[in-house]
LUMFI-448484 format. One record per residue (C-alpha): z, y, x; residue in three letters. Coordinates in steps of 0.2 Angstrom, whole numbers, plus 2048, in hexadecimal, padded with zeros to 3 digits. Last residue first. Layout:
BEGIN
ZYXALA...
% end
This chain:
BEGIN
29B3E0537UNK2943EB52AUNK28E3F7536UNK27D3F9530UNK2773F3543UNK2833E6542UNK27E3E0530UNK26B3DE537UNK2723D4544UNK27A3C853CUNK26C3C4532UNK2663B9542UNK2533B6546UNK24D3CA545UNK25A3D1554UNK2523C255FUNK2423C555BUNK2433D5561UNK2493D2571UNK25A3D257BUNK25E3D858CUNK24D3DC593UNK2523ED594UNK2473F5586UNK24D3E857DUNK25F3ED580UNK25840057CUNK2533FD56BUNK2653F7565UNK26D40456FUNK26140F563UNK268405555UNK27B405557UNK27641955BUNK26C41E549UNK27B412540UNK27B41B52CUNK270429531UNK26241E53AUNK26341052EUNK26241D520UNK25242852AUNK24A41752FUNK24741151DUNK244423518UNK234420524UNK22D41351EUNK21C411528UNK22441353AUNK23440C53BUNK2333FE52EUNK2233F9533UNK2253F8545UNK2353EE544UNK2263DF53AUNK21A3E454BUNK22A3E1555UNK22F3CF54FUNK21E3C9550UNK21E3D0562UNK22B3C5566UNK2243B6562UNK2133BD56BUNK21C3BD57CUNK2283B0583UNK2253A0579UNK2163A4570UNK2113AB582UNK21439B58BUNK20C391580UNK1FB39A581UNK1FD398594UNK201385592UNK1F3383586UNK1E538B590UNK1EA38459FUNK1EB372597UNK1D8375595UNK1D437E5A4UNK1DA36C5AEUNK1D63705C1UNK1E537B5C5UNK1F03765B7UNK20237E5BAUNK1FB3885C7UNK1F138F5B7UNK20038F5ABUNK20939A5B7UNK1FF3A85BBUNK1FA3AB5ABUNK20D3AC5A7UNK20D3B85B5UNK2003C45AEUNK2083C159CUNK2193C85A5UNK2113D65AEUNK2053DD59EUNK2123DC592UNK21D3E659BUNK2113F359FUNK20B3F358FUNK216402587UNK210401574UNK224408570UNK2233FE55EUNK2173F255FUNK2183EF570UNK20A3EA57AUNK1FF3DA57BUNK1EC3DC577UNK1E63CE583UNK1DC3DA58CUNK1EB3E458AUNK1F73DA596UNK1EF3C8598UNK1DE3BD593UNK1DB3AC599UNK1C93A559DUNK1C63955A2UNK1C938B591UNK1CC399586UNK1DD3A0589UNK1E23AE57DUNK1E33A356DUNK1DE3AC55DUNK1DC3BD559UNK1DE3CB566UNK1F13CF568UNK1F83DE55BUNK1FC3F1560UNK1EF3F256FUNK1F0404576UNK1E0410577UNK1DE41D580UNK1DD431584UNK1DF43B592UNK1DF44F594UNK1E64565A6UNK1ED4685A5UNK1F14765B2UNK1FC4825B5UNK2024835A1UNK20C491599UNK214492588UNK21E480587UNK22D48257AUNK22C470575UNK227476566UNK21847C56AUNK21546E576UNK215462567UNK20C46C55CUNK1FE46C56BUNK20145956BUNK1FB45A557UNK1EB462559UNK1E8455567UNK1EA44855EUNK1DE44D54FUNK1E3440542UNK1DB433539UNK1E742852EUNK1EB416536UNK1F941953BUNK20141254DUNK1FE425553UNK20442C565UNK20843A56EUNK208440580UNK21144A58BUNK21144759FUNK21A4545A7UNK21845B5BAUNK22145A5CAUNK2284495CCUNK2254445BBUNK22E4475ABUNK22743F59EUNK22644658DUNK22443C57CUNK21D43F569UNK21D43155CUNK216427550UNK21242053EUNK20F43153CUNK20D43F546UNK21B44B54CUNK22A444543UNK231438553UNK23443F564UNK238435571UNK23F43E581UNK24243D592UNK24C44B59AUNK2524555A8UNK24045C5ABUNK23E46759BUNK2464775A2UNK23F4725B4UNK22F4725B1UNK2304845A5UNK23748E5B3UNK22C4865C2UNK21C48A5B8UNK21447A5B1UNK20946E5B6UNK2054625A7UNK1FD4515A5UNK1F9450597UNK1F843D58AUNK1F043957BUNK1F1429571UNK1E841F563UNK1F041055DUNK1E43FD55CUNK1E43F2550UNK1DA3E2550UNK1D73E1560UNK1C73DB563UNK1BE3CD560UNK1BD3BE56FUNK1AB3B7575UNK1AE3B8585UNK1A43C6587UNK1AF3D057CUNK1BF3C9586UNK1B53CE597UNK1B13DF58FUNK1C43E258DUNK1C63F1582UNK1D93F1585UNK1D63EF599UNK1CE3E55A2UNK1DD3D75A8UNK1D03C65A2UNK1D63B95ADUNK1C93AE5B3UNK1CC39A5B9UNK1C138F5C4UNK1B939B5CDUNK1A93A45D0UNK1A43B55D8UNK1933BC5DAUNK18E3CB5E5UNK1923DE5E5UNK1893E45D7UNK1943D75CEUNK1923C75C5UNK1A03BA5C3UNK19D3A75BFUNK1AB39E5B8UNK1AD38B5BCUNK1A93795BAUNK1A43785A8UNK19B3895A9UNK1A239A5A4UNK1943A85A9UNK19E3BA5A9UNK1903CA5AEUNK1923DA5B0UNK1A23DB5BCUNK1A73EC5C3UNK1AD3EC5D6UNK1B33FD5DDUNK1C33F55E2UNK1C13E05E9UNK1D33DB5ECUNK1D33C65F3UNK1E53BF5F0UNK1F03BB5FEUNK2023C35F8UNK1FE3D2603UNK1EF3D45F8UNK1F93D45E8UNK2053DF5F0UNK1F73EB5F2UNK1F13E95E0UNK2013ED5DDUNK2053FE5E5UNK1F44045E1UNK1F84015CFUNK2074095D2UNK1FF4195D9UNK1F141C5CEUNK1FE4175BEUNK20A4265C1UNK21A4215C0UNK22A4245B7UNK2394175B7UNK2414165A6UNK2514115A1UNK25A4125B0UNK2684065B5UNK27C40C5B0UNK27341059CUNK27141B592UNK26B41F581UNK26A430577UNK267431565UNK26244155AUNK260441546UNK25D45153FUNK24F44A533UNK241456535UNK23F451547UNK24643F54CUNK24B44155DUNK25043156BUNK25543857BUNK25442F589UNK26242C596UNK2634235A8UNK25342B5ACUNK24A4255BDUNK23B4345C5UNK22B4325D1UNK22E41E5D4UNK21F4195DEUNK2294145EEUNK23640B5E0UNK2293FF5DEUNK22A3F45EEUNK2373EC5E9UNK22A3E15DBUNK2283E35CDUNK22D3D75BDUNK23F3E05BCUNK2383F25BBUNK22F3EB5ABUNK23D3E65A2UNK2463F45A8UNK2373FF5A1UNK22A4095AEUNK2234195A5UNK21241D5ABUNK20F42559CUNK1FC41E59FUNK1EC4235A2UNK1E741B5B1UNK1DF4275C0UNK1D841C5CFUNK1DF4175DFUNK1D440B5E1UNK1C240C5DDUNK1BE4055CBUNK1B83F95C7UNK1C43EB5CCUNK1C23D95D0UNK1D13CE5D6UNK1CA3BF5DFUNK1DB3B15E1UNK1DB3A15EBUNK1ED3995E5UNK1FB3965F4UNK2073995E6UNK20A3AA5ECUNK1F63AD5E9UNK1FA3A85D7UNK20A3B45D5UNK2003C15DDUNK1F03C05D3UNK1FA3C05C1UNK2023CF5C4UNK1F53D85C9UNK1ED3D55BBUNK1F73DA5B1UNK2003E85BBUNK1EF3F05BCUNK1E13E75C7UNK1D33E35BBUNK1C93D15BCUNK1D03C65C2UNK1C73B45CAUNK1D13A65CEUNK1D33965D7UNK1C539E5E2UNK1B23945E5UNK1AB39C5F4UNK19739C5F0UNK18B3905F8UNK1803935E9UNK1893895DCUNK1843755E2UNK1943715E8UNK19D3775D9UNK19436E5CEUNK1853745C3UNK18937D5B3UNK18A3765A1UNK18938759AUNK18F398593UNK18A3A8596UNK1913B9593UNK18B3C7594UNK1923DA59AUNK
% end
């Protein structure tokens, strides 16, 4: 993909193209959240994605409250399994913790089907889906954003970058990458009827597997996803470490196994993630938490914050890109501050965690879990001292 940028004739002069409000290109929850918010405000929306829908994502698939509250009703038809408890393990230390809570803590997905799911609500909303469409070619001019794809050209006033954690429209665009990025594995396991249904009752987190990260198993509708994850920056053979996992784990026979691997965002791509026309969301814009590195959250409130500071300027891409950069120092990259600095106590020092843990383990795994919930945030916990007294159990 290049990138091409000039002074551009006017819109009346472009070729006798349709000029959309917005172009979008990558139809996961980031994307499509952002296209459905805009078509519902009466916006012309193009969403763009190469690859032909349904398609396999790699992802846990888990679905977080403060993610489940950004989807839309329609999401519960995707919903394979809800878990009112997760376990929380710390191996080699002895420490276990369970939380749980009257609303499930996590929803489990697979990716294929809620992506479907909202690029479909997206269209019902108005906007235009285009699957099985790869762009090669982004051209910003003063007037618009010219698209190029094997299956015509596109151009619109305003492009949102939703491509994924390598983002070849942020690259184009003239954006770095991500300065930090943690390498994850995930199987999708079949197991014999026995060994499913031993492990099925239970979400888990396991920390002391790998460092500076942890070990998880998913519970799907009739299969596991298991997967592992390192924010280090030590080289380590994933997959040797997953098999030590599943050892563990007391998982002998396997039906069948599906190997993925990819790459999660753990900081936001340097400088401002609006330039002029173009704004980037979800991990194109390399927003994920620093701690869990789930996205999807991310990836649905950004997309809608896009949203919103576009139908707040329509025809203005300079106050687009600073209402939209505003909007996610006040909602978004605040908080992640706070996480990456939680980050470093709980992954890179680990007798830190082991005495917090032993002295008010639970206190702090409630802690965890309000933020997972949307009921509190990380920035929060880190602006008043209190807190950190609370969780000690000091007051």
């Amino acid at each position: 993909m290049t990138s091409t940028f000039h002074d551009g004739k006017s819109v009346q002069q472009a070729g006798g193209q349709t000029l959309y409000d917005v172009a979008v290109i990558g139809a996961g929850p980031a994307g499509c959240a952002a296209a459905t918010a805009l078509a519902t405000r009466g916006l012309t929306v193009v969403l763009l994605e190469k690859a032909v829908l349904p398609r396999y994502k790699t992802c846990g698939g888990g679905i977080l409250p403060r993610a489940f509250q950004r989807l839309p009703a329609s999401v519960v038809e995707v919903v394979e399994r809800s878990f009112h408890s997760v376990r929380l393990n710390f191996q080699g230390e002895g420490q276990q913790f369970t939380a749980t809570r009257s609303e499930p803590l996590v929803r489990m997905t697979m990716r294929a089907d809620l992506d479907n799911l909202l690029a479909a609500e997206a269209q019902m909303a108005g906007a235009r889906l285009l699957d099985g469409c790869p762009v090669t070619q982004v051209t910003v001019t003063s007037d618009f954003v010219e698209l190029t794809t094997d299956r015509g050209g596109f151009q619109a006033r305003h492009l949102i970058a939703a491509d994924g954690v390598q983002s070849p429209t942020a690259k184009a665009c003239g954006w770095p990458a991500s300065p930090r990025l943690a390498p994850a594995i995930e199987w999708e396991l079949e197991l014999p009827a026995e060994e499913f249904a031993r492990l099925a009752p239970t979400a888990r987190f396991d920390f002391g597997f790998i460092p500076a990260g942890y070990a998880w198993v998913f519970p799907k509708r009739r299969h596991l996803s298991v997967g592992i994850l390192t924010t280090g920056r030590a080289n380590i053979n994933l997959a040797d470490r997953l098999e030590d996992y599943l050892r563990f784990l007391g998982i002998q026979r396997r039906e069948r196994t599906e190997k993925h691997g990819w790459l999660i965002p753990l900081e936001p791509r340097p400088g401002p993630l609006a330039r002029g026309r173009v704004l980037l969301v979800g991990d194109a814009a390399g927003l994920a938490d620093p701690i869990t590195a789930e996205g999807i959250s991310y990836a649905l409130w950004s997309g809608r914050l896009a949203a919103e500071a576009i139908a707040g300027h329509p025809t203005d891409p300079v106050k687009t890109a600073a209402a939209y950069q505003a909007l996610l120092e006040e909602n978004i990259l605040g908080d992640l501050r706070a996480g990456r600095w939680l980050a470093k106590l709980v992954y890179h020092y680990p007798r830190l965690r082991h005495w917090a843990f032993r002295r008010q383990g639970q206190r702090l795994t409630q802690f965890a879990t309000g933020v997972l919930m949307g009921d509190c945030s990380y920035r929060e916990a880190l602006k008043n001292p209190f807190n950190y007294l609370k969780m000690l159990g000091r007051r």
